[in-house]
Structure formats: C-alpha cells, structure tokens
C-alpha positions, 0 to 999 in steps of 0.5 A: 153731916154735910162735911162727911166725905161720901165714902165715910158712914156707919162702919157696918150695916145690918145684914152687908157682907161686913157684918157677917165677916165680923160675927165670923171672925171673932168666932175664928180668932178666938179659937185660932192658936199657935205658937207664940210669935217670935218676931223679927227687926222692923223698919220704919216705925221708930219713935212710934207708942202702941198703946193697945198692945195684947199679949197675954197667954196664948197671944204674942210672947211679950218679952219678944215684942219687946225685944222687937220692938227696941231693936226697930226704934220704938218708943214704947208700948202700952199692955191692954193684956199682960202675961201673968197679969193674975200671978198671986205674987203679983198685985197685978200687970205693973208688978208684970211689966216691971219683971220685964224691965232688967232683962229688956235692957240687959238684951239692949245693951247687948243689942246696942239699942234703947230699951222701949218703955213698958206700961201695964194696962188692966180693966175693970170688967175682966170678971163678972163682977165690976171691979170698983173705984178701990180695986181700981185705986189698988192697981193705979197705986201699982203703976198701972197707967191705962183703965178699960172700961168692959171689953170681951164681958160688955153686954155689948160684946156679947149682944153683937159677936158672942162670947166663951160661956166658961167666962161665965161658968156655964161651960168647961169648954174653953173654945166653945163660942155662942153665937150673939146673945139677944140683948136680955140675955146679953145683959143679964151675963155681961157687963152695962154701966147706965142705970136705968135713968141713962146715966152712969152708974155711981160705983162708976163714976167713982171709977172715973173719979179715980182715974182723973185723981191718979191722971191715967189714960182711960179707954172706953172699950166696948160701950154702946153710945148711949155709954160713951156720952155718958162717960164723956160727959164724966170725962169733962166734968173731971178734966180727964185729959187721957181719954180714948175712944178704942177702934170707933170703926169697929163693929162694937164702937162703929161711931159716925164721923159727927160723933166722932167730931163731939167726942174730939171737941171734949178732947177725947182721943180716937184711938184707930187701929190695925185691928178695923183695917185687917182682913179680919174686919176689913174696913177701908183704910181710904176711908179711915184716912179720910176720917182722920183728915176730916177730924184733925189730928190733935185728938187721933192716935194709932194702935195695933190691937194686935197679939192674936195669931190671925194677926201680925205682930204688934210692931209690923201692925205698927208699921202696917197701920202707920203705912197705910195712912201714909200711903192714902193721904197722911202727911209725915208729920200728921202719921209722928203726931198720931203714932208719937206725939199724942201717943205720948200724951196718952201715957203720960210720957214727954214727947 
C-alpha cells in the first residue's frame, strides 16, 4: 500500500458521514418516481459504450436513451435492466433489445445519425432462488451478452442499505424499504455464493463455466470480498477475458486501491461509474482520477449506472463521469480507452 496516493483508502468508514448518505439514499431512491426521462441531444460523448445502463420499469424510457443516445454519437449500450425484460412472450431481455432494434434505426435514418448498438444484460439472482448455469445457458443462447452475479437480493445488499420485503413475499407494500438487515437474517432472505469451505458454490461455478464457453461479460455485482476472489479466481482458471468489477467504490464493493491492483493483474476490469461520484453516494471524483491513474487504464471502463430518477439520464451520466475524469487529471486518450476502447472489448465489439 505504500504507492496508494494519500487521498485514496476504504470508500466509507463505519460511522463517517458517507455511510450515513449511503443508507439515506438507497432508502430515497428506491422510493423516489417520476416520469420517465425524455431526454435531450448531448455533446461530447461520441464513440463512447455504457455498459451498465438501467432501464426497466419506473426508470428512463429505454427507447429515448436510445434515440438520445444515437443522436450525440454513442457507440452502444449495454442493458443491466430492460423494460419488459419478464414479458411471456419473451425468453428474455435480448428478445427486448432486439423489438428495439427496427424503430431505433427507422428514427435514424430519419435523424441522419447511426443507430447505437443494443446488448441485453440479465442476472442470476433477480428471485429468490439462484438461477443456474441451464437458465442461464437458456439466456446466453438468446443473445444476452452480460451476467451479474446477485445484486439488489445479495445478502450483502441487504446486511448493508436494506431491501423492499415484497422481493421476498413479506410484504404487499412496494415502497416500503427495511433498514439493514443483521448478516443472519440477511442471508437467511438473500443470496451468498460460498459454501461454507470459502469457496464458490458448484451450481456456481457451473455459471461461470457457462459464461467462459459463450465468451460474454461477466459483472461481480454486489459481492463481498471473500466472493470477488472467489470468482476471480474462477475467472482465471477458465480464461474469462469480459470480467468486471462494477462500482469498486461503492459502499457494497468498496475495494482498496491494492485489491484493485490483484484483481486487475488477473485481467479483470473496474467498471467505475456515475453512480459513486453522484450526490447520492458522494465519492471524490479526485480520488477516483487518482485511482484510475494509479491502476492503468488497460483494465478501467466507465459507466453510468444510471436510470433511476434521482439521477441524470444514462447519456449526460455519460458525459458527466467522462467530464469529470478529464477534468481531474485524465488524458484524452486515457478517457477513449476506458469510455470506448475497453468498453468495446467488454461486449464484445471491435474497437
């Protein structure tokens, strides 16, 4: 740790003022709704890849950001969350992403600008029960090009900013959110991929399995440590090239600057994004600069995390995040590596 700049360190501390925002603030957004965002043009930004974009129900239109996101010159978005994403007609959100795909271009060509491309993303833990490596095969064979591990339903999740008890049937009160969970109950409710050796589980490992044999991206999500060098280590032993570390500052990640350094060395990717230099979490976009600058940036993509109404629209987070970078010390051509270049590689696109 003796290379770690002086402003870098844990993103939160037990008790600070961050740790109270945080708790606060999932509690506000995940209450918080308003019309869906019709967004407009946005400049600067051109060639870029979200590959964390949201936009189910109650979050950003997704055929707007879409439109939005042709028209100011992006290259693509990649869809954590989907619109219609559980439709019976549907096997799942590729079959969503594809529906998009006619009109987008018909708008384009209209517009005179180039279509985005659109990839669909879907996770194993949106119930409570896991999803396997078949229901997850089913999905890859769909054309789905990004997993998440367990994200809102981790018990990580939930030991740390609560969860809505109608995930779990004990409630039929959609806004309701409980305030954390003590780490029993939290994983007696959500999801935990170790067994209780420290290792990954085996219907768990047959995901990954999956994964490297369809070559998609692969998101940690909300995992503990002890999970992420699990599944690092899975994601070496199969030669998984597409692996990324979502939000390492976020109060659910909140990896080191040297974990970081481990993780990156096995070729994993840190997805930073809007989300931790928001007001809603508040971390110092100085000190996020400095990570990146202390880390490379051959293995450093940026992200919006965007959709939810307390936050701008996936394009301007777009602008915002690649803005801020730039403005505290990034190169040009550091902010096209992470925001295009390594994006690219993520989903599988030629840069």
């Amino acid at each position: 740790m003796g290379d770690t700049p002086k402003s870098l360190g844990p993103a939160t501390h037990a008790g600070d003022p961050t740790q109270e925002r945080y708790l606060t603030s999932y509690q506000a957004r995940r209450a918080y709704q308003e019309k869906v965002q019709q967004p407009p043009h946005v400049f600067g930004i051109e060639g870029s890849i979200d590959i964390h974009c949201h936009a189910h129900e109650g979050q950003q239109e997704p055929m707007a950001v879409a439109r939005l996101a042709s028209a100011s010159g992006m290259k693509g978005l990649l869809f954590k969350s989907l619109v219609g994403a559980g439709r019976k007609d549907l096997v799942g959100p590729a079959g969503g992403a594809r529906e998009m795909e006619a009109p987008l271009a018909r708008w384009c060509e209209e517009n005179k600008c180039e279509p985005i491309r659109m990839w669909a993303g879907w996770s194993i833990g949106r119930r409570t029960k896991l999803y396997g490596a078949k229901d997850t095969e089913i999905q890859l064979k769909d054309g789905v090009k990004g997993v998440w591990m367990p994200i809102a339903l981790h018990a990580n999740t939930l030991s740390k900013v609560g969860g809505k008890p109608i995930w779990w049937g004990a409630s039929d009160d959609p806004t309701y959110n409980t305030e954390p969970l003590p780490w029993d109950e939290a994983l007696r409710i959500g999801h935990y991929l170790l067994d209780g050796h420290g290792r990954l589980k085996p219907e768990i490992a047959d995901v990954f399995k999956v994964i490297a044999d369809y070559d998609v991206a692969v998101s940690f999500a909300h995992a503990t440590h002890a999970e992420i060098f699990e599944m690092a280590e899975q994601v070496d032993k199969l030669g998984i090239r597409k692996a990324f570390v979502d939000h390492p500052f976020s109060p659910f990640v909140d990896l080191s600057l040297e974990q970081m350094k481990q993780l990156t060395a096995l070729g994993i990717y840190m997805n930073f994004t809007y989300d931790e230099i928001s007001p809603l979490l508040g971390v110092d976009p100085a000190r996020m600069c400095a990570t990146i600058q202390a880390l490379g940036t051959e293995y450093v993509t940026l992200s919006s995390d965007a959709g939810e109404p307390l936050f701008p629209n996936t394009v301007e987070c777009i602008r915002l995040i690649r803005g801020h970078m730039r403005a505290f010390g990034l190169s040009n051509d550091e902010i096209h590596t992470i925001s295009s270049i390594n994006p690219a590689k993520i989903v599988g696109l030629a840069s």
